[in-house]
Steps between C-alpha positions, in 0.01 A plus 500: 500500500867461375566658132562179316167374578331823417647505139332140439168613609240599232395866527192454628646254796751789559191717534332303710823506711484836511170576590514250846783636570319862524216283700734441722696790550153668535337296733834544705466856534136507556531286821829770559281795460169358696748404778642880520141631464418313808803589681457852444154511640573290817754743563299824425172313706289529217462136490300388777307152640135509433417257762645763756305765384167378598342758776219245613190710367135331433540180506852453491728412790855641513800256380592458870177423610508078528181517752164339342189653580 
C-alpha cells in the first residue's frame, strides 16, 4: 500500500493492514517450507508410495496384481 494512503487510514484499518499482510507473508512461507520438506524427503527416500508397498498378505492382492479371482 503506497504511504499517502496509509497516513489516511484509521489505526485500526492500518492494523488490520498489517496483520493480512503477515497472513500472507506466512501462508507464503508455509507452502515454501512444506514444499522443501517434501523435497528433502523424496530425495533422501524417506518419502515413499503406500500403494507400492503392499506385499499381498491375507487377503490382499499386490498393487500389480489386476487378475480377479
Amino acid at each position: 500500500m503506497n504511504e499517502a494512503k496509509r497516513d489516511a487510514l484509521k489505526p485500526e484499518e492500518e492494523l488490520v493492514d498489517v496483520l493480512l499482510d503477515f497472513i500472507i507473508v506466512s501462508a507464503t512461507l508455509a507452502k515454501k517450507v512444506t514444499q522443501a520438506v517434501r523435497e528433502r524427503q523424496i530425495k533422501e527416500g524417506a518419502y515413499k508410495d503406500v500403494k507400492n508397498e503392499r506385499t499381498g498378505c491375507r487377503d490382499q492382492r499386490p498393487a500389480n496384481c489386476g487378475c480377479r479371482h
